[in-house]
C-alpha positions as semicolon CSV with decimal commas, in nm:
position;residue;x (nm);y (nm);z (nm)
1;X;-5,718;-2,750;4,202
2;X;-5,906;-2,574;3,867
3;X;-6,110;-2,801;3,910
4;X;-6,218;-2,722;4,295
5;X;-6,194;-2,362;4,209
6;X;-6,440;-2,381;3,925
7;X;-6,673;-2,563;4,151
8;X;-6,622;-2,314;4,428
9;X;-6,704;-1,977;4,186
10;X;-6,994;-2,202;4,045
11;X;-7,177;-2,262;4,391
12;X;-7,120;-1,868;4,399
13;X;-7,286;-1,774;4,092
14;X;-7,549;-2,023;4,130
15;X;-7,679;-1,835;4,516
16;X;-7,684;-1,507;4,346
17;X;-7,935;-1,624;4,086
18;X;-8,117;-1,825;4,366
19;X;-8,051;-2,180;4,185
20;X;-8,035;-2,450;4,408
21;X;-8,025;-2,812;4,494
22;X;-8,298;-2,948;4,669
23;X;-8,256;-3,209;5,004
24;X;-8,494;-3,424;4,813
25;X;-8,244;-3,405;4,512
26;X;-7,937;-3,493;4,710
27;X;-8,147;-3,816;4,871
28;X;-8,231;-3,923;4,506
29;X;-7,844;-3,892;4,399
30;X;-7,717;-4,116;4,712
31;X;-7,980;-4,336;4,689
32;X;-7,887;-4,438;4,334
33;X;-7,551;-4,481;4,360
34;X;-7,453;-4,818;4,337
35;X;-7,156;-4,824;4,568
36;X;-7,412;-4,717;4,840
37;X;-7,657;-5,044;4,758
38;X;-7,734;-5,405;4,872
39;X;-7,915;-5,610;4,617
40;X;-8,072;-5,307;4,445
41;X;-8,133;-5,077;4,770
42;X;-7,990;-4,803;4,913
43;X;-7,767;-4,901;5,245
44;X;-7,770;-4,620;5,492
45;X;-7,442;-4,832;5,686
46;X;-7,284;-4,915;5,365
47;X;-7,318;-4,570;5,286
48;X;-7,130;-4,443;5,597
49;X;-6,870;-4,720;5,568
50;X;-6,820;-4,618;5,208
51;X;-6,692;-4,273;5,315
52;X;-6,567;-4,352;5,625
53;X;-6,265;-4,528;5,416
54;X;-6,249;-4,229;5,200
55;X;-6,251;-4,003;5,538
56;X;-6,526;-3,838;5,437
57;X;-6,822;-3,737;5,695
58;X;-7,200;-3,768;5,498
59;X;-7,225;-3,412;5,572
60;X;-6,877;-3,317;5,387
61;X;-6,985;-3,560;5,091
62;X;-7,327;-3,388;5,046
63;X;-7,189;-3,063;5,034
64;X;-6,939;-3,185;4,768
65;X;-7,236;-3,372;4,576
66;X;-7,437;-3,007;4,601
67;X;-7,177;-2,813;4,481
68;X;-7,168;-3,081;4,180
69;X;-7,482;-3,074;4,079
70;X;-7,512;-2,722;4,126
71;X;-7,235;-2,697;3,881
72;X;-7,446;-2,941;3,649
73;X;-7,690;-2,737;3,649
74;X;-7,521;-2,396;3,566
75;X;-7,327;-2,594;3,266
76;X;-7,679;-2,750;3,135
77;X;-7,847;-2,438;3,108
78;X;-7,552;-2,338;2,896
79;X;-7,527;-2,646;2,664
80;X;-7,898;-2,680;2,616
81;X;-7,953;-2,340;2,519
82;X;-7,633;-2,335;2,213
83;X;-7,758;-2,196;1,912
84;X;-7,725;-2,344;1,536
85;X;-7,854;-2,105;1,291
86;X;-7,920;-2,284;0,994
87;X;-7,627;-2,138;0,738
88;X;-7,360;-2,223;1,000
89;X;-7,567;-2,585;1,047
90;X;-7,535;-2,613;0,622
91;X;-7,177;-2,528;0,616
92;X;-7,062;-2,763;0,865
93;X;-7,244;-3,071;0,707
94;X;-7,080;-2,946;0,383
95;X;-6,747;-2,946;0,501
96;X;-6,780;-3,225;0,759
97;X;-6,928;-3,475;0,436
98;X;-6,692;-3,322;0,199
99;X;-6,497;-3,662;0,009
100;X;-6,164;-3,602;-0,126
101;X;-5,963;-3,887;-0,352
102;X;-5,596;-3,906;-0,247
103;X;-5,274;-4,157;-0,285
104;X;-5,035;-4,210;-0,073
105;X;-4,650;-4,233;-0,144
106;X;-4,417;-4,355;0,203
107;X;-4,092;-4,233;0,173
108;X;-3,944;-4,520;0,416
109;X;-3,688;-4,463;0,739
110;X;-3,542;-4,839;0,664
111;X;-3,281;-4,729;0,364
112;X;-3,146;-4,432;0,571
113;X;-3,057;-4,652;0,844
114;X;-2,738;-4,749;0,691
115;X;-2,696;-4,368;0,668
116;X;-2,716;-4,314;1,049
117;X;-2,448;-4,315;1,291
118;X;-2,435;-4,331;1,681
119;X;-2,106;-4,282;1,880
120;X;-2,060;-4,372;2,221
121;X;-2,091;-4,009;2,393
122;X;-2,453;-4,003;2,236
123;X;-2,521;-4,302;2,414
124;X;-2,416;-4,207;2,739
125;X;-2,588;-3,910;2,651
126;X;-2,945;-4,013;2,643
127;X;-2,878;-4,272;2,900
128;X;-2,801;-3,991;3,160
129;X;-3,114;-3,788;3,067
130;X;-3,330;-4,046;3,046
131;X;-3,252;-4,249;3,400
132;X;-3,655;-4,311;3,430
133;X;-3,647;-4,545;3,104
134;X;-3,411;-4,767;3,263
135;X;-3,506;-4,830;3,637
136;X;-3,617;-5,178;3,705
137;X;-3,869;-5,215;4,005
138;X;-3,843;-5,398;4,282
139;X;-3,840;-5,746;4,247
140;X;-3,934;-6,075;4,454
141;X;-3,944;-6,417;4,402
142;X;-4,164;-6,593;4,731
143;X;-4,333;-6,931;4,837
144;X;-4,639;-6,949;4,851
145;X;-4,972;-7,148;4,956
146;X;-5,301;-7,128;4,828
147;X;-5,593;-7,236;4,982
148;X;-5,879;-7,291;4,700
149;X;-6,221;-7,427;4,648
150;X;-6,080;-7,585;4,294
151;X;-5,776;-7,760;4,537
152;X;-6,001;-7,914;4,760
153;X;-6,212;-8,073;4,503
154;X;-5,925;-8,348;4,432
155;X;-5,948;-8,422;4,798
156;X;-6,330;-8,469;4,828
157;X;-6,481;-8,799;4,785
158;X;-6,859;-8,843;4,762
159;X;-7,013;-9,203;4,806
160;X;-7,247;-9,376;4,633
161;X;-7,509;-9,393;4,886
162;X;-7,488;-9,015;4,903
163;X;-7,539;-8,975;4,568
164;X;-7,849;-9,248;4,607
165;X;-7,996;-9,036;4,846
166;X;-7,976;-8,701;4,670
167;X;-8,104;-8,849;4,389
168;X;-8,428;-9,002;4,604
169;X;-8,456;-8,663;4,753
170;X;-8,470;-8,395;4,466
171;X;-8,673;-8,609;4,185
172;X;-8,719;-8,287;4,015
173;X;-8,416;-8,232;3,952
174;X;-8,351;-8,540;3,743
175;X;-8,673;-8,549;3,485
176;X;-8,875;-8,331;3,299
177;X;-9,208;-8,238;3,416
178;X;-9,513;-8,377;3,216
179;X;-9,638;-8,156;2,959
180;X;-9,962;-8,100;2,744
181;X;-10,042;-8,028;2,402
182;X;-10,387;-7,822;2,359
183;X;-10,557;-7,606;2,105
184;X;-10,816;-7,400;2,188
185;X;-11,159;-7,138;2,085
186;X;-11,138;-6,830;2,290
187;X;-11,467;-6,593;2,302
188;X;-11,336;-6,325;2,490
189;X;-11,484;-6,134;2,759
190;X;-11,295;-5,936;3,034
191;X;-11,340;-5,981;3,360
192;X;-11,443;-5,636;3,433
193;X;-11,733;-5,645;3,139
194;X;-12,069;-5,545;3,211
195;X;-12,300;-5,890;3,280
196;X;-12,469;-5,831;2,939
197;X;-12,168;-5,903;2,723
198;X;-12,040;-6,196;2,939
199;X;-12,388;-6,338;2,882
200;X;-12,369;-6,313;2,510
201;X;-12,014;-6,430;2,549
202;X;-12,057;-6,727;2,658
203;X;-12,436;-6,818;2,469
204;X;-12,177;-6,814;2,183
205;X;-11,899;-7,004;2,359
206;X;-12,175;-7,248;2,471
207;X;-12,307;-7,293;2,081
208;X;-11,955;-7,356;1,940
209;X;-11,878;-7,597;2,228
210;X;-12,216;-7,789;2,042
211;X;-12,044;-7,746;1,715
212;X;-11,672;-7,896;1,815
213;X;-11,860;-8,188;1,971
214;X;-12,061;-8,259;1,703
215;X;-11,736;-8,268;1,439
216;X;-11,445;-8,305;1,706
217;X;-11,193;-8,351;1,380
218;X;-11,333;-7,966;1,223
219;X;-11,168;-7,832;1,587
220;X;-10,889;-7,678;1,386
221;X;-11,097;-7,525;1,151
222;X;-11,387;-7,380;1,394
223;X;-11,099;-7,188;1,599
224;X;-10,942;-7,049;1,246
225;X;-11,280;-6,908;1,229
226;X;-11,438;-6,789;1,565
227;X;-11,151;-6,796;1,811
228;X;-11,063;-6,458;1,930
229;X;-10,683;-6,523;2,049
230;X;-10,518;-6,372;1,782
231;X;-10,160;-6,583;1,861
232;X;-10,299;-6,924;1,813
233;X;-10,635;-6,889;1,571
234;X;-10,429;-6,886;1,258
235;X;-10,278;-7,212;1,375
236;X;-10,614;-7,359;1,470
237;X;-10,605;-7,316;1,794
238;X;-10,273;-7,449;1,859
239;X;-10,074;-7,367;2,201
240;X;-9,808;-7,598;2,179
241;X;-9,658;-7,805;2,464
242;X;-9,672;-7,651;2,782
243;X;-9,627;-7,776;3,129
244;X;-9,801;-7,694;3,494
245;X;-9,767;-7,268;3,631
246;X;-9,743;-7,164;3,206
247;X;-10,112;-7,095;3,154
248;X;-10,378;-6,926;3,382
249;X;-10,477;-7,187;3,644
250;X;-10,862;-7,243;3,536
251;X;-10,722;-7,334;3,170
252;X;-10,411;-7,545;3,348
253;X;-10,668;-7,744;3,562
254;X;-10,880;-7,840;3,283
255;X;-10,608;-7,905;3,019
256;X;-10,412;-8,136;3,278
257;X;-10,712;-8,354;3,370
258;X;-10,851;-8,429;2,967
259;X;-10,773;-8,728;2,816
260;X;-10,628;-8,706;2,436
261;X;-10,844;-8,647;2,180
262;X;-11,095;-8,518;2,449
263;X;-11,315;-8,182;2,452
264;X;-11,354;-7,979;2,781
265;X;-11,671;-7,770;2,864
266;X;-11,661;-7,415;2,879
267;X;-11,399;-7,327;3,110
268;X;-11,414;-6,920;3,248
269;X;-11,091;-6,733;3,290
270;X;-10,966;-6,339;3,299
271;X;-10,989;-6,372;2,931
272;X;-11,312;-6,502;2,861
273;X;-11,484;-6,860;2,806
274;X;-11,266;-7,150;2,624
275;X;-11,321;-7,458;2,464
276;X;-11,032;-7,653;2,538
277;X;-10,909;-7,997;2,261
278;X;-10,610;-8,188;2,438
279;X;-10,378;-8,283;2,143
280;X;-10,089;-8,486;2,307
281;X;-9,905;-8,587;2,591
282;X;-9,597;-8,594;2,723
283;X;-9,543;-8,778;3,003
284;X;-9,271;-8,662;3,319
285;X;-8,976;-8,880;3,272
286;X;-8,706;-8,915;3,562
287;X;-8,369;-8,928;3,460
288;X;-8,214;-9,310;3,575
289;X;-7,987;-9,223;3,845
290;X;-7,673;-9,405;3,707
291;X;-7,722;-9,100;3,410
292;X;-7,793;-8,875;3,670
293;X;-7,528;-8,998;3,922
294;X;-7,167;-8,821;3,737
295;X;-7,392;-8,459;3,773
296;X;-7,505;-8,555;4,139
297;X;-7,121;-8,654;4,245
298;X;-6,987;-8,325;4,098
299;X;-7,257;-8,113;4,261
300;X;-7,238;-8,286;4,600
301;X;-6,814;-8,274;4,591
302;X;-6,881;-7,847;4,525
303;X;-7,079;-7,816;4,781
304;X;-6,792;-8,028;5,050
305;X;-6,549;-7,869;4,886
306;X;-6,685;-7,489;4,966
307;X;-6,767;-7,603;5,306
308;X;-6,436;-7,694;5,347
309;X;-6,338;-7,396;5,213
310;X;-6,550;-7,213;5,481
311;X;-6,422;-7,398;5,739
312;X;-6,060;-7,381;5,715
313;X;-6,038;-7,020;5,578
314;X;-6,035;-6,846;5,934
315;X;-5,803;-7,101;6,078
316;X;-5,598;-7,092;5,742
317;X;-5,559;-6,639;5,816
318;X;-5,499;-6,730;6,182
319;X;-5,231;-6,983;6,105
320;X;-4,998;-6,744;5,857
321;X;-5,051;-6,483;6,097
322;X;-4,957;-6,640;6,413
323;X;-4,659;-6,850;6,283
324;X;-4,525;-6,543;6,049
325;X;-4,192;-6,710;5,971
326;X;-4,336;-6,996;5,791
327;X;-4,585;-7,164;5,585
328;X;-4,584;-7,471;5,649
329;X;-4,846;-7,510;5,898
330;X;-5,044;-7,315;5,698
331;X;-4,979;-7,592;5,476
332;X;-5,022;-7,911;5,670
333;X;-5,355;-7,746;5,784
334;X;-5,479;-7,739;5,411
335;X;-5,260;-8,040;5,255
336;X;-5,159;-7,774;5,006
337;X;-4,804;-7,832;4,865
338;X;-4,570;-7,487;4,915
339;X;-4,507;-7,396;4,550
340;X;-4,229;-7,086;4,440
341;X;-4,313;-6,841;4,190
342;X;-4,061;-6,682;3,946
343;X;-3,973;-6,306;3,989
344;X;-4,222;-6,092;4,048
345;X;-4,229;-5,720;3,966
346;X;-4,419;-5,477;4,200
347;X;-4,692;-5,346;4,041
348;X;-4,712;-5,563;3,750
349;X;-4,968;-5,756;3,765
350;X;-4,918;-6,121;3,611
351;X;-5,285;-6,307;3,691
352;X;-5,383;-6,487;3,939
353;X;-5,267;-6,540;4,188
354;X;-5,064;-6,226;4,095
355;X;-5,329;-5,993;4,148
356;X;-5,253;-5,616;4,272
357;X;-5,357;-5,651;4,528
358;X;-5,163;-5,956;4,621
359;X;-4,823;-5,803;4,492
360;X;-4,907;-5,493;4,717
361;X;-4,913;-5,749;5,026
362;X;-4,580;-5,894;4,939
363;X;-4,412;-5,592;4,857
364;X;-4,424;-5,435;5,224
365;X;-4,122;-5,375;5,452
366;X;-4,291;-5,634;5,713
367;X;-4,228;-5,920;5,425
368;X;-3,945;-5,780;5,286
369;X;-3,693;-5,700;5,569
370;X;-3,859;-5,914;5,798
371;X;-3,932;-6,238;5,533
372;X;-4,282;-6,251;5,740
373;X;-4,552;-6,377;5,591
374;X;-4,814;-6,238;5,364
375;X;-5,144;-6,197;5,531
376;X;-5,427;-6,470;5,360
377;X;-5,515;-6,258;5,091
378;X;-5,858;-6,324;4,827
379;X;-5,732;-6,343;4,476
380;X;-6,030;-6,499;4,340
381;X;-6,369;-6,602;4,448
382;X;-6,316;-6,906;4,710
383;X;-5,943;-6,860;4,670
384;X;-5,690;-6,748;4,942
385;X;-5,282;-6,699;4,909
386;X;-5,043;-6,661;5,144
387;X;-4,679;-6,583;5,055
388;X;-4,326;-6,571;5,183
389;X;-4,020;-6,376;5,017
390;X;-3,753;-6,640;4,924
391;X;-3,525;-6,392;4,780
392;X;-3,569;-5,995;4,707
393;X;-3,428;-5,708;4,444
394;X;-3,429;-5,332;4,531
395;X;-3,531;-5,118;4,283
396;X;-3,264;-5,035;4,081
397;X;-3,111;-4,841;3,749
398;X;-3,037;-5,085;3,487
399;X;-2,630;-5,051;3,403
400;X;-2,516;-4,879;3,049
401;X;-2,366;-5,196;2,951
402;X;-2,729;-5,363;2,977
403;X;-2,832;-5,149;2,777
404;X;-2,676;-4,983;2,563
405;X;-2,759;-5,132;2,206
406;X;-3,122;-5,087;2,278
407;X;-3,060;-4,710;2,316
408;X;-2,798;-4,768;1,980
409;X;-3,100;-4,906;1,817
410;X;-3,330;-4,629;1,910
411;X;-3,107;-4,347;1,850
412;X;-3,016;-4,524;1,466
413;X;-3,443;-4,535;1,415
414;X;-3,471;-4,168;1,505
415;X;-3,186;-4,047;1,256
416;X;-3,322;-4,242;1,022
417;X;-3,708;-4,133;1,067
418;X;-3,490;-3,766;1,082
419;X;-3,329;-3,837;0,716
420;X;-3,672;-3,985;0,581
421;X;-3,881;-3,672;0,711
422;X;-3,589;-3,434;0,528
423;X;-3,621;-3,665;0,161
424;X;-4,008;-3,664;0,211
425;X;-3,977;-3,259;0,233
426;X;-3,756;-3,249;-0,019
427;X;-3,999;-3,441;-0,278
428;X;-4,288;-3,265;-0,193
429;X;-4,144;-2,941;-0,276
430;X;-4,080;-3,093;-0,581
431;X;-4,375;-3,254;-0,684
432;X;-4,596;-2,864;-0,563
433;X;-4,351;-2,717;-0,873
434;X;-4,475;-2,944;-1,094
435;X;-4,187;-3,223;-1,092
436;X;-4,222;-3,590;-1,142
437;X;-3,989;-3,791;-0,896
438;X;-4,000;-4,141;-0,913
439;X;-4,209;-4,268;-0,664
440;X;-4,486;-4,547;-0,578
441;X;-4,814;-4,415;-0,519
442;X;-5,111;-4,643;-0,363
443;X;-5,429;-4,701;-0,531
444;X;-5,686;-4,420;-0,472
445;X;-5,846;-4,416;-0,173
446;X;-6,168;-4,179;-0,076
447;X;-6,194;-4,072;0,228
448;X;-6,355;-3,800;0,485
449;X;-6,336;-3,621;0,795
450;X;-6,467;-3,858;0,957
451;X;-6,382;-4,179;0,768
452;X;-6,008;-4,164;0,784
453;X;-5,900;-4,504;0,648
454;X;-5,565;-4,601;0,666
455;X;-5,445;-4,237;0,715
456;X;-5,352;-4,064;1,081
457;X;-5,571;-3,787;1,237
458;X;-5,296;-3,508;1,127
459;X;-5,220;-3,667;0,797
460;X;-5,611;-3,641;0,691
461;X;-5,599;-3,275;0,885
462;X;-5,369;-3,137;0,585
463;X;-5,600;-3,286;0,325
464;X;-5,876;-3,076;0,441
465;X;-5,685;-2,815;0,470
466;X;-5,504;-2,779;0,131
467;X;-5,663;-2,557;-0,142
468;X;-5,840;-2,779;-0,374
469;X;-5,901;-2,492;-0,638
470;X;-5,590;-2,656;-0,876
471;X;-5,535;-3,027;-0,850
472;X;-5,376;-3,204;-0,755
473;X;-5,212;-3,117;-0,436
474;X;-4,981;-3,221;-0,202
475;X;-4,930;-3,219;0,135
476;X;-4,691;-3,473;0,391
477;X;-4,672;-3,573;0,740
478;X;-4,379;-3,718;0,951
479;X;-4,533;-4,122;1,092
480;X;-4,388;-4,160;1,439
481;X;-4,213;-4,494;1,336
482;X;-4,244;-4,555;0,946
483;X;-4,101;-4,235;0,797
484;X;-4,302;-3,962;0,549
485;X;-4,580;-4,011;0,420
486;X;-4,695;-3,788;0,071
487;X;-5,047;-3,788;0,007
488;X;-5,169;-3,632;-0,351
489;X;-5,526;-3,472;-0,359
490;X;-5,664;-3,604;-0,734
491;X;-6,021;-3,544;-0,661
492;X;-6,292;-3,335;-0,437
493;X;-6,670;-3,438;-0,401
494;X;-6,928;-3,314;-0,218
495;X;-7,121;-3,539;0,013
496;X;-7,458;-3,657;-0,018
497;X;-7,740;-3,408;0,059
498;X;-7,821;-3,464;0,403
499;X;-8,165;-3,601;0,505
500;X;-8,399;-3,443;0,776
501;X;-8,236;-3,708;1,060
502;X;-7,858;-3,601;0,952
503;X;-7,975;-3,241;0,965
504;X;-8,115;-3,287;1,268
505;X;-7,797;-3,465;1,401
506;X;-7,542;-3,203;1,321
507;X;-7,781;-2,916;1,472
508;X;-7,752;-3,084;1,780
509;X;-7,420;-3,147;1,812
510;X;-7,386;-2,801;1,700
511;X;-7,617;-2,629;1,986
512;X;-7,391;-2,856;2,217
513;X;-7,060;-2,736;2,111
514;X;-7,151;-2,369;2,125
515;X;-7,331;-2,449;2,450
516;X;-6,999;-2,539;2,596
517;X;-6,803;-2,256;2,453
518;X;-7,082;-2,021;2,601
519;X;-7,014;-2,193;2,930
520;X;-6,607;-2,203;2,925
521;X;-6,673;-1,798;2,835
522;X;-6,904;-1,772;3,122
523;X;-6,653;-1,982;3,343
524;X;-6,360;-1,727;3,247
525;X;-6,549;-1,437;3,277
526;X;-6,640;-1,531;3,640
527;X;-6,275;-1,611;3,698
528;X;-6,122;-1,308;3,624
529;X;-6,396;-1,112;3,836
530;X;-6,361;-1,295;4,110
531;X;-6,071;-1,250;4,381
532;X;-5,908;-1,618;4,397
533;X;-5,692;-1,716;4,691
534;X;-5,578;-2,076;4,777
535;X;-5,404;-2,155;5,104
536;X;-5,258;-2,477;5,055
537;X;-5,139;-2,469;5,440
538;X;-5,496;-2,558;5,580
539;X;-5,490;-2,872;5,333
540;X;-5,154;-2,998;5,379
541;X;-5,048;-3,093;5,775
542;X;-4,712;-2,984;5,811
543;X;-4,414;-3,224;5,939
C-alpha cells in the first residue's frame, strides 16, 4: 500500500514540474520486455494474453508502467545529483579501510547444558504458543502414470535398413569435409581505392608473382617480407587448414582447384591481389556406416520416440480426463506401468515428477474427496503425469507426545546459550578492569569493515565501534547457537592510501547514498503535505 501511495504522490509531483513520460517511451519499455517476446520480438498477442491472466487491460498496465517510470525518474534526478565533498569522501575511506588486529575467546553453551533444566509445564508451554511449529501439511500418497519421451525410447526399435538409408541420405553428416592448407602474399588494395593505387597494386603483386615462381621454395620467406596481411606474414604466409565458405570466395575458388606444391596467378578480392601456394591436403573422409550406424540408431529412435510422444499426448489428456476414476487406460494406451509414490507433502516440492505445479494438481478437492484423477500435467520437457490419490492426510497439529523432546532439546540449548551469554558478560567485565581469566584466545586475525572473516556482521560492528585510544579492548556478542564470543582489540592500522580509482569509487557510492537520503526526505516531505485517503472498499468486493 506505501508502496502505491508513494507512486501515486510521485505522478503528482512529477505534473506540477511538467516531467513526463513520453508514448514513445512506454512503446520502448513493452517492447523490451521479455515476457512480451517471440524469438527476440515484441508480440502484440502475447502481450495481451500476458495481462489478460494477470486481469490487467494494456491501458491499466501502461498507466501503471507511467507512473513507474515517472517515479524513476523523480528518484534519478535525486541519486544522480548526491553530493560528496571531498573531507566527508576522505573520512569515509579512512574509516571504511581502517584494519584492526583482534582474538577471539568462545565462551561455549555445551558445559552449561548440564546446568539447564526443563519441566514439563515449560513444555506444554511453548508447545501451546507455538502451534505453527508443529502443524504437518496435508499429505498424499497417489498412483501415478507418466507418459515420457525417455519411456518410449525402450519401446522403439529402428532397423537396419533404416539406418542404411539415413546414412545414404545425409553423407555429410558422417565425414569431414575436405580441407586445404595455403599460404599466401597479400598486396592490399581496397575495393573502393582510386584506379591509380589498384594499378600500382597489382604491377607489384604481378612482379612478386615472377619472383615466387622463379624460387617456389623462398615462398615463405617473400611473404615474411612483402605480404601485407599482418595475421599470417610473420608465419610466411601461413593460413592453416581451412575448408569450403571460411575464406572469401575468389581466394576459396582458386585455393580448392591448385594442386600441392602449386602457385596460383594473381587472384583479386575485397582485400587486394594474392598470390596463393597450396601447402597440403586433406581429403573429405566419410565415416563407414557400421561406425556411424550406433549414432544413426539413437538419433532415428529420438526422433520415433518424440513422435510418439506427439501422438499419444492428446489422446493420453483425453483418456485421464474422460475415465476420471482410473488410470489404467491411460495406461494400456501408453504401455506405461502404474507406479505409487511415497507421501507427498503439499507444497514441498521433491523433483520430478514432484514439481509444484504437479503437487498443486493433486492437492485439489476434485482429487482428494472425489479420488479423480489428476489432469495430464508437463513436469518436464516431453514428459506428462497423471495421478490418482491412493490414500490422503488432512493437515494436522503434530501431538505433544510427538514432540515433546525436540521442544526439551530446544528449550535445554536456549538456557544454556542464556547461561553462556551471562559467563561471557561476566568475563568481559573482568578482563575491561584489567583481570586475567583463564581463557583460550585464537591466533590474531586482521580484519575490516568490509573483510569480516570468521566474525558476524554485529560482532565486527563493536570492534569498530570501541575506543581504540588504550589497548587493548574488549567487546562480546551473544552467537545465535554457539554461545559468547569475546573479541580483544590488540592492534589498529590505517589502510592503504587510496588510489585515484578507489577515490573515485567511494565518491560515487557516496553521491548515491546521499542521493537517496535526499529522495526519502523529498518523499516524506511530500507525504506529510499531502492529504492521504485510502478506501479499501472500492478494492476489495464485499461478500
Amino acid at each position: 500500500m506505501d508502496n502505491l501511495v508513494e507512486q501515486r504522490l510521485l505522478v503528482e509531483r512529477a505534473k506540477a514540474i511538467g516531467l513526463a513520460v513520453s508514448d514513445e517511451q512506454i512503446a520502448q519499455v513493452i517492447q523490451g520486455i521479455e515476457a512480451f517476446q517471440d524469438n527476440g520480438k515484441f508480440d502484440k498477442k502475447r502481450y495481451e494474453t500476458a495481462l489478460a491472466n494477470q486481469s490487467m487491460s494494456p491501458l491499466m498496465f501502461e498507466a501503471r508502467l507511467r507512473g513507474e517510470l515517472v517515479g524513476q525518474q523523480m528518484r534519478d534526478a535525486y541519486v544522480q545529483n548526491g553530493f560528496a565533498p571531498n573531507g566527508v569522501t576522505g573520512d569515509v575511506i579512512r574509516l571504511n579501510e581502517q584494519q584492526r588486529v583482534v582474538s577471539t575467546s568462545l565462551v561455549s553453551f555445551q558445559p552449561f547444558v548440564a546446568q539447564a533444566k526443563v519441566d514439563e509445564a515449560e513444555l506444554k508451554k511453548y508447545y501451546e504458543q507455538n502451534q505453527k511449529e508443529f502443524q504437518v501439511q496435508e499429505q498424499a500418497q497417489v498412483e501415478y502414470v507418466k507418459l515420457s519421451v525417455d519411456n518410449l525410447l525402450t519401446k522403439v526399435e529402428v532397423k537396419m535398413e533404416d539406418a542404411r538409408k539415413h546414412y545414404d541420405e545425409h553423407p555429410n553428416d558422417f565425414g569431414t569435409p575436405e580441407e586445404r592448407q595455403a599460404a599466401h602474399i597479400l598486396v592490399a588494395a581496397a575495393a573502393a581505392a582510386p584506379q591509380a593505387e589498384q594499378d600500382a597494386a597489382k604491377a607489384k603483386a604481378e612482379q612478386l608473382l615472377q619472383q615466387a615462381r622463379k624460387n617456389p621454395a623462398e615462398f615463405a620467406g617473400l611473404a615474411k617480407q612483402n605480404s601485407q596481411d599482418t595475421g599470417s606474414a610473420a608465419n610466411g604466409g601461413d593460413l592453416g587448414f581451412f575448408g569450403r565458405g571460411m575464406m572469401v570466395k575468389p581466394f576459396e575458388d582458386a585455393a580448392f582447384t591448385l594442386k600441392q606444391g602449386e602457385i596460383s596467378g594473381l587472384v583479386k578480392s575485397d582485400f587486394g591481389y594474392h598470390i596463393i601456394r597450396l601447402l597440403a591436403v586433406k581429403p573429405a573422409r566419410l565415416l563407414p556406416f557400421d561406425e556411424a550406424r550406433e549414432g544413426i540408431t539413437g538419433k532415428l529412435r529420438q526422433q520415433k520416440a518424440t513422435d510418439i510422444f506427439a501422438e499419444l499426448a492428446e489422446k493420453f489428456s483425453n483418456t485421464v480426463y474422460e475415465q476420471s476414476d482410473t488410470l489404467k487406460p491411460a495406461a494400456e494406451l501408453t504401455g506405461a506401468t502404474i507406479e505409487r509414490s511415497g507421501w507427498l507433502v503439499k507444497g514441498v516440492a521433491a523433483g520430478e515428477p514432484w514439481t509444484a505445479k504437479m503437487l498443486q494438481a493433486i492437492f485439489t478437492d476434485e482429487t482428494v474427496k472425489n479420488k479423480r484423477n489428476t489432469a495430464a500435467i508437463e513436469v518436464a520437457a516431453n514428459t506428462l503425469v497423471a495421478a490418482r490419490i491412493l490414500e490422503y492426510k488432512p493437515a494436522a497439529t503434530r501431538a505433544l507426545g510427538e514432540v515433546q523432546e525436540m521442544i526439551r532439546q530446544k528449550l535445554l540449548h536456549q538456557q544454556a546459550l542464556e547461561l553462556a551469554a551471562r559467563q561471557g558478560k561476566t568475563l568481559r567485565e573482568q578482563l575491561q578492569r584489567g583481570d586475567k581469566p583463564a581463557l583460550n584466545w585464537t591466533a590474531a586475525q586482521t580484519v575490516t569493515r568490509a573483510q569480516q572473516g570468521s566474525l558476524d556482521k554485529e560482532l565486527v560492528r563493536k570492534i569498530f565501534q570501541a575506543d581504540a585510544a588504550k589497548l587493548p579492548q574488549y567487546v562480546g556478542a551473544e552467537t545465535p547457537q554457539n554461545g559468547y564470543m569475546l573479541v580483544r582489540i590488540d592492534a589498529v592500522k590505517e589502510g592503504d592510501k587510496p588510489d585515484d580509482a578507489k577515490r573515485t569509487g567511494y565518491a560515487r557510492k557516496l553521491r548515491q547514498l546521499t542521493g537517496e537520503e535526499m529522495f526519502r526526505a523529498y518523499l516524506a516531505d511530500a507525504k506529510q503535505q499531502a492529504t492521504i485517503q485510502v478506501n479499501l472498499s472500492k478494492a476489495v468486493p464485499e461478500n
